[in-house]
SEKE-587821 format. One line per field, with one value per residue: residue number from 1; residue in one letter; x, z, y of N, C-alpha, C, O in turn. Coordinates in steps of 0.02 Angstrom, whole numbers. Each point is the difference from the previous one (the first is absolute). Layout:
N
seq = NUM,...;
type = A,...;
nX = X,...;
nZ = Z,...;
nY = Y,...;
caX = X,...;
caZ = Z,...;
caY = Y,...;
cX = X,...;
cZ = Z,...;
cY = Y,...;
oX = X,...;
oZ = Z,...;
oY = Y,...;
end
This chain:
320
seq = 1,2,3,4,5,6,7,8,9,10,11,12,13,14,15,16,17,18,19,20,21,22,23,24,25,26,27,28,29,30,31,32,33,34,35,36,37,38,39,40,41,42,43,44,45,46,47,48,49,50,51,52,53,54,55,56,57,58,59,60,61,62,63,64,65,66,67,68,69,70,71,72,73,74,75,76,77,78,79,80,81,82,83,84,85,86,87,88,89,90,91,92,93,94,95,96,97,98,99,100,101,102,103,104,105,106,107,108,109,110,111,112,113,114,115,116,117,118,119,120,121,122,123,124,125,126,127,128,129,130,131,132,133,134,135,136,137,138,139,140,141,142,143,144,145,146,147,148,149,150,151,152,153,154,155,156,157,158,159,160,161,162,163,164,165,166,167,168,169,170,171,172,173,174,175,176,177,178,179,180,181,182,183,184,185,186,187,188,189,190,191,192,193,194,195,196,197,198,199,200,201,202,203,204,205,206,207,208,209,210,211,212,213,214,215,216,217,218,219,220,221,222,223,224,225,226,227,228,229,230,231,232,233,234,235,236,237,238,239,240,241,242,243,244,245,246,247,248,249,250,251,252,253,254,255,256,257,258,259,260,261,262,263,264,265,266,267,268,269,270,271,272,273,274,275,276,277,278,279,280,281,282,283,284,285,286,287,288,289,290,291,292,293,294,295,296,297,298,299,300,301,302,303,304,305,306,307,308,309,310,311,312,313,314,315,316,317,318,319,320;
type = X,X,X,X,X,X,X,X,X,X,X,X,X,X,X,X,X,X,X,X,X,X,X,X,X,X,X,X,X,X,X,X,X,X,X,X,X,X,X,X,X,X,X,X,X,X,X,X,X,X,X,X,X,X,X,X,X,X,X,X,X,X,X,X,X,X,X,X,X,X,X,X,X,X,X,X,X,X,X,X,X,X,X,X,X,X,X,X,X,X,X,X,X,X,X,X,X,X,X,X,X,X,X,X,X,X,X,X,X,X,X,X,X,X,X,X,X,X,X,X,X,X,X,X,X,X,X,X,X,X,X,X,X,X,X,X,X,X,X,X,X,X,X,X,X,X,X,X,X,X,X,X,X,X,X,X,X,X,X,X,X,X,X,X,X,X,X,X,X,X,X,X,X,X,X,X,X,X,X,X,X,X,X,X,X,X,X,X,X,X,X,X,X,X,X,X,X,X,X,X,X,X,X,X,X,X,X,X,X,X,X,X,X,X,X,X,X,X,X,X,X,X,X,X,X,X,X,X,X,X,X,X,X,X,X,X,X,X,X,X,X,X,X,X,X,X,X,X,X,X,X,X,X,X,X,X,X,X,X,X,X,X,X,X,X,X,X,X,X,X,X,X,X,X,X,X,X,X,X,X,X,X,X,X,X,X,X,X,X,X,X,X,X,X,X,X,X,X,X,X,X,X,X,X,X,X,X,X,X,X,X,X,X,X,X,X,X,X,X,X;
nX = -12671,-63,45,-53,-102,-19,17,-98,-86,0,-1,-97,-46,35,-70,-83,-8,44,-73,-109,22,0,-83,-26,2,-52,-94,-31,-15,-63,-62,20,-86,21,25,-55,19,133,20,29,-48,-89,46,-41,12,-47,-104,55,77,6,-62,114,36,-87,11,87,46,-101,56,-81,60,94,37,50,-16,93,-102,107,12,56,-92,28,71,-91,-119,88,-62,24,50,-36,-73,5,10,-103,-51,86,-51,-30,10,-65,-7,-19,7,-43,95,23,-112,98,-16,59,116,48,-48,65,80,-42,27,99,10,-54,43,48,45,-8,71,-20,-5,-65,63,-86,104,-7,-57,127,-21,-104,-79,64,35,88,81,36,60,107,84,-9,109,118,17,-18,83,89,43,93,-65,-120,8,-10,-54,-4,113,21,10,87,36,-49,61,74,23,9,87,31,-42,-68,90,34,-48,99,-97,-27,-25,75,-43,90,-43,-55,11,39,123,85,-23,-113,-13,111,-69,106,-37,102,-56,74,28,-91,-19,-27,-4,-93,-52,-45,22,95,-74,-10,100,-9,-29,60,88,-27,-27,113,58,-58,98,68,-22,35,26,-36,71,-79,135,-83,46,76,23,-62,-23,72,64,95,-22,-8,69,32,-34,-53,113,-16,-58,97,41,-45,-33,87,35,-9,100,-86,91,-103,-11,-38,-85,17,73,-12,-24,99,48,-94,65,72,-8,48,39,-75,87,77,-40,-55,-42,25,77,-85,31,-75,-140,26,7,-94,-53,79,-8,-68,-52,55,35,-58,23,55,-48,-15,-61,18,-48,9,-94,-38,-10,-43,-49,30,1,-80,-39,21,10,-88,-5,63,-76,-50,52,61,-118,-36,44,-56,-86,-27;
nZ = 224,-5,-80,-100,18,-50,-112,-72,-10,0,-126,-64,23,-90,-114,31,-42,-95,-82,40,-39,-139,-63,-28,-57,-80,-11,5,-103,-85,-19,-49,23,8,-141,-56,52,-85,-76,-50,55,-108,-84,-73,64,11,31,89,-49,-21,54,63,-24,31,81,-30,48,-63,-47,86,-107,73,127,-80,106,-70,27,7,44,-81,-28,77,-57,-50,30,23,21,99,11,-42,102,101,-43,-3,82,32,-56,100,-105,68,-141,94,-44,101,12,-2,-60,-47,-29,89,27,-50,78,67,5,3,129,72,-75,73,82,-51,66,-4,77,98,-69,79,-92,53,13,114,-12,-7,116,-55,62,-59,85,66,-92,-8,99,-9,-24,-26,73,3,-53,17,51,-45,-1,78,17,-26,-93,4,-59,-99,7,-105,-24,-25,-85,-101,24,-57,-94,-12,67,40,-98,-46,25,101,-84,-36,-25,103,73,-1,103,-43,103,-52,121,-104,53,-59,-52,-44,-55,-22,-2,22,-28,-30,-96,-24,103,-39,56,-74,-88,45,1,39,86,-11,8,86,23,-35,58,67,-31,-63,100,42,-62,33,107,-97,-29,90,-122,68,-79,59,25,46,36,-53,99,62,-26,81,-93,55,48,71,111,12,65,86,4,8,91,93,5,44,123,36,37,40,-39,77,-30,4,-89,-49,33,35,-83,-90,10,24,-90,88,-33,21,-102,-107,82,-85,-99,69,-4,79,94,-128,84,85,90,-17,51,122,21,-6,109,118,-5,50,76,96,42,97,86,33,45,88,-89,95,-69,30,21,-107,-90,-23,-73,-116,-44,-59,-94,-28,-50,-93,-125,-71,2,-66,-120,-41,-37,-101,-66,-20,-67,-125;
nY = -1025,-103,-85,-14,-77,-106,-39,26,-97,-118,-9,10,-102,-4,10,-83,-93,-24,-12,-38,-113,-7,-24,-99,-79,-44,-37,-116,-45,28,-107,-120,84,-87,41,-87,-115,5,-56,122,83,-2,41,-109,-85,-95,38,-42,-63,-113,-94,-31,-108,-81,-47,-30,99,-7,-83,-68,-51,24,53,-71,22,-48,-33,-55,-115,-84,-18,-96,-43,62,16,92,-66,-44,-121,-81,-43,-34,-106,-40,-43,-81,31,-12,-21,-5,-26,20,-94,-14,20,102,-30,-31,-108,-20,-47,-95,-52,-39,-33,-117,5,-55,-87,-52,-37,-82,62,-119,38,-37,-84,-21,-58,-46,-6,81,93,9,21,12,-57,-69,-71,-18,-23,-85,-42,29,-36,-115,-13,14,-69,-106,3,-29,-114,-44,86,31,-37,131,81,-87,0,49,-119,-83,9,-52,-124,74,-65,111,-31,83,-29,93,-56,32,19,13,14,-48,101,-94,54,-12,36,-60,-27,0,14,77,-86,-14,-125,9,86,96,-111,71,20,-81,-60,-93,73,-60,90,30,-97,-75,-39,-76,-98,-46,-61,-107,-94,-74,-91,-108,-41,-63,-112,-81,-15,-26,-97,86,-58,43,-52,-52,-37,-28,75,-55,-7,3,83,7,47,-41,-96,71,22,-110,-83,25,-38,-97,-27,-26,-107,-94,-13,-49,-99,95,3,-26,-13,0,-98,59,-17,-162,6,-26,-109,-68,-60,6,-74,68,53,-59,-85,-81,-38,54,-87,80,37,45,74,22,-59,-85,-3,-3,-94,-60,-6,19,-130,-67,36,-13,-78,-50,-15,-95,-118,74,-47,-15,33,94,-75,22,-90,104,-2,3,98,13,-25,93,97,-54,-31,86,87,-52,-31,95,5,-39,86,121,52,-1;
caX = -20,-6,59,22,-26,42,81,2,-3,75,43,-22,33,66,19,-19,52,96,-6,9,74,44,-26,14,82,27,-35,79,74,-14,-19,67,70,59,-4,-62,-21,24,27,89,43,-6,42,46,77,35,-33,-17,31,-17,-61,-9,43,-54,-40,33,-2,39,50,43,37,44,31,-27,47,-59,34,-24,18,74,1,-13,78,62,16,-40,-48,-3,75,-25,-31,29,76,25,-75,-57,-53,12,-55,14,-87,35,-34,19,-2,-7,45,-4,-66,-46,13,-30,-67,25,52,-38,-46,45,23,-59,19,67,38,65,54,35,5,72,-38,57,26,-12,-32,8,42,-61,6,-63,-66,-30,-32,-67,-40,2,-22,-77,-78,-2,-46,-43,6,-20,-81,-54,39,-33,32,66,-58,-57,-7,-6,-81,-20,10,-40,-37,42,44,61,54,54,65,68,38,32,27,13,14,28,84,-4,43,6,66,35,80,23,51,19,72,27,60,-6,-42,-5,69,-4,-10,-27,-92,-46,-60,-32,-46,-55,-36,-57,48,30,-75,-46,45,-5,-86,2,39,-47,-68,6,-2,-71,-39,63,25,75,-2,58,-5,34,-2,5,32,-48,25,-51,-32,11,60,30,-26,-47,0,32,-67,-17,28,-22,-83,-6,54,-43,-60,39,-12,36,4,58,14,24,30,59,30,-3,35,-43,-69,13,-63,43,-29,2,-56,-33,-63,-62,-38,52,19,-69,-31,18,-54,10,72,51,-20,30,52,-40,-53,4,49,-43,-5,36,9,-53,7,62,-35,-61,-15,-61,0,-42,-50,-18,-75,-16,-54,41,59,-38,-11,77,9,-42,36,56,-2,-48,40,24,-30,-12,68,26,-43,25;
caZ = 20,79,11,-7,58,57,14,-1,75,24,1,50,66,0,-5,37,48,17,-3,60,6,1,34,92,29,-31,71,38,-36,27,78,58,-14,89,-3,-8,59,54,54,-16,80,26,-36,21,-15,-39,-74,15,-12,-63,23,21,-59,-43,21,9,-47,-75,-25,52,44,-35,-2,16,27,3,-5,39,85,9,-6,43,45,-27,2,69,-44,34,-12,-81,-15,25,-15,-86,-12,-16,8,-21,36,5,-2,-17,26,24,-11,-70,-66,-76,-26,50,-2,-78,6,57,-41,-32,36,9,-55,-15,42,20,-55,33,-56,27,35,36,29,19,-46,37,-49,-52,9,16,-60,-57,12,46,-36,-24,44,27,-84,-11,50,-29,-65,44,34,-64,4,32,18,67,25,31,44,21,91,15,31,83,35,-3,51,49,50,-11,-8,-59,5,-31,50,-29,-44,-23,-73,16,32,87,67,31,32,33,-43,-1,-52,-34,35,-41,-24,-80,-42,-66,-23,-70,-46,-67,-4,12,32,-39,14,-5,-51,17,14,-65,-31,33,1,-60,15,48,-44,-32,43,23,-43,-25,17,-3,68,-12,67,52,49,54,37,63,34,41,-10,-10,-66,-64,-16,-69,-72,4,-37,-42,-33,-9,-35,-65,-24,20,-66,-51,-3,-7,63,55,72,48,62,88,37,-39,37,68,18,-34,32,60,56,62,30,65,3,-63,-26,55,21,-2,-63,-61,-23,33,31,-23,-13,-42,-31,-26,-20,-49,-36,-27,-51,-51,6,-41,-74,-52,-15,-50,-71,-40,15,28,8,52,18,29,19,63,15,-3,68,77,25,-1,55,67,1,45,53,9,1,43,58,4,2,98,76,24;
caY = 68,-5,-16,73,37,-30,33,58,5,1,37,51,1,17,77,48,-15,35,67,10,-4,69,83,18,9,106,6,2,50,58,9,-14,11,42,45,41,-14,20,-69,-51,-20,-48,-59,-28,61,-11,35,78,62,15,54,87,39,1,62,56,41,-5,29,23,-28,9,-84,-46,-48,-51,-75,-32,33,50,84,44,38,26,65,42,44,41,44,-20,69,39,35,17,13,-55,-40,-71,-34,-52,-5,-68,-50,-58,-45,24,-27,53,14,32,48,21,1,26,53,36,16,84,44,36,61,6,15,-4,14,-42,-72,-27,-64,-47,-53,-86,-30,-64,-59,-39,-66,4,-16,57,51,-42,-3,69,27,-16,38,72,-10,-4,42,80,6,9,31,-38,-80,22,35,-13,-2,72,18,-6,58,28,-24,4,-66,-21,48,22,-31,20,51,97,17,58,-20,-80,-14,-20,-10,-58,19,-55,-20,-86,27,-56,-27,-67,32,15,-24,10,-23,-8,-58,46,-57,71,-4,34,19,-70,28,61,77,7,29,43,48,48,40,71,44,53,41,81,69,38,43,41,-32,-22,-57,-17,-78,14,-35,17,-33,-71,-67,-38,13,34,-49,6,-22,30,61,1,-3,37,67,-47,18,111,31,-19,65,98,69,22,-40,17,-53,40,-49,15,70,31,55,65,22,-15,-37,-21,-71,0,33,26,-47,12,-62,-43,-5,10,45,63,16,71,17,-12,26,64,-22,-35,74,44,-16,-13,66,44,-46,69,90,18,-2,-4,73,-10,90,12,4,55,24,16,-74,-62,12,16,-62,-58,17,-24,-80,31,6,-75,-14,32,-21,-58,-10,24,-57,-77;
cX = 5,66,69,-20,33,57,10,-12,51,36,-19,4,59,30,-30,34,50,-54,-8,49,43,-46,16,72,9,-19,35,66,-15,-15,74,63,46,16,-69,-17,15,13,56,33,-28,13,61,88,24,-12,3,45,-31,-58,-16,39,-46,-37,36,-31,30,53,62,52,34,34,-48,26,-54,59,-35,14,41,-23,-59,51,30,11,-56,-47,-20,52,10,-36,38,60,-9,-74,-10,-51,19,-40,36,-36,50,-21,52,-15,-26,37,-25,-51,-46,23,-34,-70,-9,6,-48,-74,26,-6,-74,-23,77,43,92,51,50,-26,63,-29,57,-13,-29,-66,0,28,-54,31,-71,-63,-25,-16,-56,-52,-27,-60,-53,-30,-2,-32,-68,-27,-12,-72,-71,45,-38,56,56,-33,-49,-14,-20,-84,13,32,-53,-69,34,11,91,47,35,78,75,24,-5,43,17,16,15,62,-44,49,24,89,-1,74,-1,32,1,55,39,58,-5,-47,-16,74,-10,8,-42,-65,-35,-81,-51,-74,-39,-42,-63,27,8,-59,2,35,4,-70,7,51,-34,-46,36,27,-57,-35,71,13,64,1,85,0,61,-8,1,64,-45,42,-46,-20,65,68,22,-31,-82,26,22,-72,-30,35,13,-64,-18,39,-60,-43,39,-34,51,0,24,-8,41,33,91,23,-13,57,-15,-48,8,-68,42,-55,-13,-64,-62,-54,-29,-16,59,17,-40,-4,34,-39,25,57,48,-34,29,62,9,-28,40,61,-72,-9,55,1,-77,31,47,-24,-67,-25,-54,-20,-23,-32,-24,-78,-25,-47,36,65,-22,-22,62,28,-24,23,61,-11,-44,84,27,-18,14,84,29,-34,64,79;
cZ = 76,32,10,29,88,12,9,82,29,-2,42,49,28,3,52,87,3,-10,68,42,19,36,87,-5,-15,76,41,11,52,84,27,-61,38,-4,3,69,55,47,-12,55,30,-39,37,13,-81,-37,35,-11,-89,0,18,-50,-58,44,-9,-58,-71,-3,52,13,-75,-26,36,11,1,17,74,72,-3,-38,41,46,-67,-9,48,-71,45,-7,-79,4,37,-16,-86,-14,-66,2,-16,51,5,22,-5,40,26,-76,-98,-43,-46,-12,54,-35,-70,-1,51,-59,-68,1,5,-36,-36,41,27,-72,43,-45,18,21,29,18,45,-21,21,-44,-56,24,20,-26,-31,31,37,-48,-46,41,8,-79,5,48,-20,-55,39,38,-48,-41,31,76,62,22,27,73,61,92,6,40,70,20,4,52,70,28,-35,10,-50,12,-9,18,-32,-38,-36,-61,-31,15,75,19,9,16,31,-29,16,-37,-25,25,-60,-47,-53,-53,-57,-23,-58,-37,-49,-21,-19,26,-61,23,-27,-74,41,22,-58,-48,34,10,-75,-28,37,-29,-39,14,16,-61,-45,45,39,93,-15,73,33,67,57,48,45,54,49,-23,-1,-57,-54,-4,-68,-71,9,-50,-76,-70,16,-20,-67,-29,-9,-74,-63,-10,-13,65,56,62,41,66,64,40,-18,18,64,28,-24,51,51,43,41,2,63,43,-14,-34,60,25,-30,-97,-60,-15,64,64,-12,-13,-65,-68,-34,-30,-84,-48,-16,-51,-70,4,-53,-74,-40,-6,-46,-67,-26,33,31,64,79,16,31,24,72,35,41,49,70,0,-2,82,85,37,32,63,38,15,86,64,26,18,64,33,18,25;
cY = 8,26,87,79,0,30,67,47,-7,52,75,-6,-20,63,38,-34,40,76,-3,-5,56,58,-39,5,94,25,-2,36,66,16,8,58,46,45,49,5,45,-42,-38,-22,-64,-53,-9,43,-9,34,74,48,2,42,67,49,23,64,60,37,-11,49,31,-49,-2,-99,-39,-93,-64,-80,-43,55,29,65,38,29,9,69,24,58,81,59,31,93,41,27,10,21,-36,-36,-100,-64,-104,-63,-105,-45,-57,-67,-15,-17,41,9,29,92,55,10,71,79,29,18,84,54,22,60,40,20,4,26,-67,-50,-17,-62,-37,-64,-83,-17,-29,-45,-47,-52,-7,-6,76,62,-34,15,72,30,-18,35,63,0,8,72,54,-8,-11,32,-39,-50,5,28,-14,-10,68,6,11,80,57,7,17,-40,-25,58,21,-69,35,45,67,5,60,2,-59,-6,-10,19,-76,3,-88,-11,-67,-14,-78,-40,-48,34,30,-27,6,-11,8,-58,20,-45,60,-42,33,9,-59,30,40,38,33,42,45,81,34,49,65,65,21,43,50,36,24,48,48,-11,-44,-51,-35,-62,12,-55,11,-39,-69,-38,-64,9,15,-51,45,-27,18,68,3,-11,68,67,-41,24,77,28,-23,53,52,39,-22,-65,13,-51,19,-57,16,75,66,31,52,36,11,-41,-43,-58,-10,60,32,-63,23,-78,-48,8,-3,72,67,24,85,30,-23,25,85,-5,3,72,49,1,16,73,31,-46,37,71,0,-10,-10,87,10,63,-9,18,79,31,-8,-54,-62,15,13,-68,-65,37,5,-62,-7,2,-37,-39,0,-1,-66,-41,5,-61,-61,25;
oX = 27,8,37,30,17,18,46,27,30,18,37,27,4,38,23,14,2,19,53,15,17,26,19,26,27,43,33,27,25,19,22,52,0,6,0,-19,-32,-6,14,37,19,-19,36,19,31,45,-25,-17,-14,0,-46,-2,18,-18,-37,-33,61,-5,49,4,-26,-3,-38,15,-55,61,-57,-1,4,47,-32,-19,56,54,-55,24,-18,0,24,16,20,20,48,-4,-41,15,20,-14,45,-13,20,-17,43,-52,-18,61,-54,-23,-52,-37,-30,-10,-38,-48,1,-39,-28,-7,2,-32,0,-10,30,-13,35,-16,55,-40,60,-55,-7,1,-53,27,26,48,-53,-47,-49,-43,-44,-51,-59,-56,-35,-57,-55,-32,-19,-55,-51,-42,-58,49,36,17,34,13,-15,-56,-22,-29,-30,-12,-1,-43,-20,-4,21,-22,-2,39,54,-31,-17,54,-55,59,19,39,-44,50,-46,46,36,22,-18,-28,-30,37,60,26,-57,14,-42,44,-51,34,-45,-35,17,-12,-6,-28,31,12,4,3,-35,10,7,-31,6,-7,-23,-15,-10,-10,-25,-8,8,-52,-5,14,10,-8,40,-30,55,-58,55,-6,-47,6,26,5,-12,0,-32,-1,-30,-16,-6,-4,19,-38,17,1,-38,-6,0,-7,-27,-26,24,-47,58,-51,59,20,44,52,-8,-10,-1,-6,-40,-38,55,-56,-44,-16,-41,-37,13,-38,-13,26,6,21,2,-58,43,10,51,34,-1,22,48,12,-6,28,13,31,-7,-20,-1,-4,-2,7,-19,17,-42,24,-14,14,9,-20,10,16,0,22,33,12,4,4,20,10,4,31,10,14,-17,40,22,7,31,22,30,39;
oZ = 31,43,43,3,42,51,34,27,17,51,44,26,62,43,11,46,52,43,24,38,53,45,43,30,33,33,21,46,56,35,30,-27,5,55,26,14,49,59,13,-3,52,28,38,-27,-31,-42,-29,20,-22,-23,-15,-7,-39,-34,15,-44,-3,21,-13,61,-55,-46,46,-46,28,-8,22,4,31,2,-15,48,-9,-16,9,-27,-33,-6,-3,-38,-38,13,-30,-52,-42,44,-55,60,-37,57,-49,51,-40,-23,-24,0,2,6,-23,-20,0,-48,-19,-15,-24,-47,-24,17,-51,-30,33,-55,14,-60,-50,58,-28,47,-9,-14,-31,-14,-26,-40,44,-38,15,-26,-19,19,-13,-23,7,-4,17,-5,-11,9,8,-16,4,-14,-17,18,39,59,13,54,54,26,56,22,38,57,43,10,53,62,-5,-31,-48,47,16,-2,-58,29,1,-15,-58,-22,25,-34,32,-39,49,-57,53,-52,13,40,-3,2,-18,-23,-36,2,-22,31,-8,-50,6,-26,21,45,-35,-24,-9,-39,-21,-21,-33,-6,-11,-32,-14,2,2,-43,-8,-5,-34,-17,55,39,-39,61,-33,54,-9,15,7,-4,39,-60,-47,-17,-61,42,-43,-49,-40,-58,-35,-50,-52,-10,-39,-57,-34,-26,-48,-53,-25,4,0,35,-7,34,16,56,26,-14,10,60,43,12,24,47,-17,19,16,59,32,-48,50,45,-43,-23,-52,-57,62,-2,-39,-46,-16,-49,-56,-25,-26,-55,-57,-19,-46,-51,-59,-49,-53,-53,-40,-47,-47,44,-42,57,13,6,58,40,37,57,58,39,52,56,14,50,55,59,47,34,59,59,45,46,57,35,33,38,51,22;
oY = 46,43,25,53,41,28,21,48,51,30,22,49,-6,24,56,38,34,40,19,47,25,34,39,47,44,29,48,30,8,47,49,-18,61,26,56,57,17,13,-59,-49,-27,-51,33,52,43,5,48,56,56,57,38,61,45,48,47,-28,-2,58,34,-6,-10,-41,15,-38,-3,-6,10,61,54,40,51,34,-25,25,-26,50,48,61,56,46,44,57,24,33,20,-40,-21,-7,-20,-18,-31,30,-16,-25,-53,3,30,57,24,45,54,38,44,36,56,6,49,58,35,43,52,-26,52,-6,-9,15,4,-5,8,-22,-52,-60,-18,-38,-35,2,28,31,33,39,40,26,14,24,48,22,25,52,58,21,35,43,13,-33,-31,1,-50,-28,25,-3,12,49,38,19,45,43,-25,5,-58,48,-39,-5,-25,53,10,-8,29,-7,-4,-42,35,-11,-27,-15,4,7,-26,-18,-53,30,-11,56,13,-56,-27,43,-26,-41,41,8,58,-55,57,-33,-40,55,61,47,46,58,52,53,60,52,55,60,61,43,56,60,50,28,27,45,-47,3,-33,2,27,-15,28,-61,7,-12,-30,-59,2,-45,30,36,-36,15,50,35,27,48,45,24,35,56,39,29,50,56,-57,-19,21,-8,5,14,-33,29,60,13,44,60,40,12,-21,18,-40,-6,33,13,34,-16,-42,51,-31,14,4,-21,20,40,30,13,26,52,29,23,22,51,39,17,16,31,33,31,47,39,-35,41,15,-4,-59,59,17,43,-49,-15,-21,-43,-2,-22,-60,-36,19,-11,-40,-41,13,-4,-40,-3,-9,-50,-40,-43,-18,-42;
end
C-alpha cells in the first residue's frame, strides 16, 4: 500500500513539475515575442525580413520571394510596385534550408494569401548535416519560440542596437561592384547533382502547402557561379519536372538578361548587387504579367502605404 502511495506521489509531481514547466515557458513564449513587442528591427538579420513580412497587413502581398542570400538580389519589389503596383515581398534568410523554409511558409500563409512563391534554388544544395542541424533547431524554435528570442531582454533594458539594415520590402540598396573574372562554369553534361532526401521531404511538404493554399510555386537560380554548375542544374530542372512546377535558371541565360560580370556582382562570384538585381527582376516582372494573373493594387490604404515606402525608397537612393 505504502508502496503505491509512493508512486502515485511521484507521479503527481512530475505532472505538476512539466504543468509548471510548460505554464513558464507559454510565459515566456509570449514575453520575448518580437512581433507582439514591436521589436523585429531588433532580431537578428537573419530573421528580419521573414519578421517584418509577418507584420504587414493580411492579405497585402501578392508575390512572395523566399530562399537563401541569393534571393535577396533577385527582384527590386519597389520597382515590382511602381511600374505594375504589385505588391511583393522578399522574406529569405542567409543561409536557409528547406525545412527552415517549409515551417517559415507555413507561418505566411496564416496571414498572407501569396498568388506566387518564387523560391531560389541555393536552398537544396545543403549537405545532410547542416539541414539536420538547421531542422532540429527550427523544430525547437516553433515550439518554443523563447530559445530563438530570448536576448530580446537586453533591449528592453536598453542595452543593445538594431542589427538589421534598411530594407524595402526586403529589397536592399547594395550598389557595391565586385565583377566576375573566372571561367566558364556552366559546361553542359548530362552528370546530374540530385536533389538530397530532406530537401527532397521537405520540398514536397512545401509543394503540397502552396497547392492547398492555390499558391503557384516557381524555382529560380540565381546567376553565381560559386553555387551553381551544370550537373546542379541538371538535378534540379529533374526534381522541378517531378513536382510539375516551373524552372527557371538565370545561370543559363545571361545573354537574355544582359548581365555584365564586369558590373552587376556585388561580391566577385556569389551574389547579384543592385544593378544586375534589375537585371533579374524586370525579366521576372514581365514573365509574371504574361502568365499569371495577378491584378494591381488599388485599395486606397495599402497604395498610399506602399507609396510611402516608394518614396522613403527614392530618398534613400538620391542620398547615396
Amino acid at each position: 500500500m505504502q508502496d503505491s502511495k509512493s508512486k502515485k506521489q511521484k507521479l503527481l509531481q512530475t505532472i505538476g513539475f512539466f504543468a509548471v514547466l510548460g505554464t513558464v515557458l507559454g510565459i515566456l513564449n509570449y514575453i520575448f515575442n518580437p512581433l507582439r513587442l514591436g521589436m523585429v528591427k531588433y532580431v537578428t538579420e537573419h530573421d528580419s525580413y521573414y519578421l517584418s513580412l509577418m507584420e504587414e497587413p493580411e492579405d497585402t502581398v501578392d508575390v512572395l520571394v523566399m530562399g537563401d542570400s541569393l534571393s535577396f538580389g533577385m527582384i527590386d519589389t519597389i520597382d515590382f510596385w511602381e511600374q505594375e503596383g504589385i505588391t511583393a515581398y522578399i522574406a529569405g534568410q542567409a543561409g536557409q534550408v528547406v525545412p527552415e523554409t517549409y515551417f517559415e511558409l507555413k507561418n505566411i500563409v496564416k496571414k498572407q494569401s501569396p498568388k506566387v512563391l518564387i523560391m531560389e534554388t541555393g536552398v537544396l544544395s545543403h549537405d545532410f548535416s547542416t539541414e539536420m542541424h538547421i531542422m532540429v533547431y527550427q523544430t525547437m524554435y516553433n515550439l518554443l519560440p523563447v530559445t530563438k528570442y530570448h536576448e530580446l531582454w537586453k533591449v528592453m533594458l536598453g542595452d543593445k542596437d538594431s542589427p538589421t539594415k534598411e530594407h524595402f520590402k526586403g529589397f536592399e540598396i547594395r550598389d557595391t561592384i565586385a565583377g566576375y573574372s573566372g571561367e566558364e562554369y556552366m559546361v553542359p553534361t548530362e552528370d546530374t547533382t540530385r536533389v538530397r532526401g530532406i530537401s527532397r521531404f521537405f520540398m514536397k511538404k512545401l509543394k503540397k502547402l502552396c497547392d492547398e493554399n492555390d499558391i503557384e510555386l516557381i524555382l529560380v537560380s540565381m546567376p553565381s557561379p560559386v553555387n551553381y554548375n551544370y550537373e546542379i542544374h541538371n538535378g534540379i530542372e529533374e526534381f522541378a519536372e517531378e513536382l510539375g512546377v516551373t524552372y527557371i535558371d538565370f545561370n543559363l541565360m545571361r545573354e537574355e538578361i544582359a548581365l555584365d560580370w564586369n558590373t552587376d556582382m556585388l561580391d566577385y562570384n556569389d551574389h547579384l548587387n543592385y544593378y544586375g538585381t534589375k537585371r533579374t527582376s524586370n525579366w521576372l516582372m514581365n514573365y509574371l504579367k504574361e502568365n499569371y494573373d495577378i491584378e494591381k493594387r488599388t485599395d486606397e490604404e495599402l497604395v498610399n502605404r506602399w507609396n510611402n515606402e516608394l518614396n522613403e525608397f527614392k530618398k534613400l537612393f538620391l542620398a547615396e
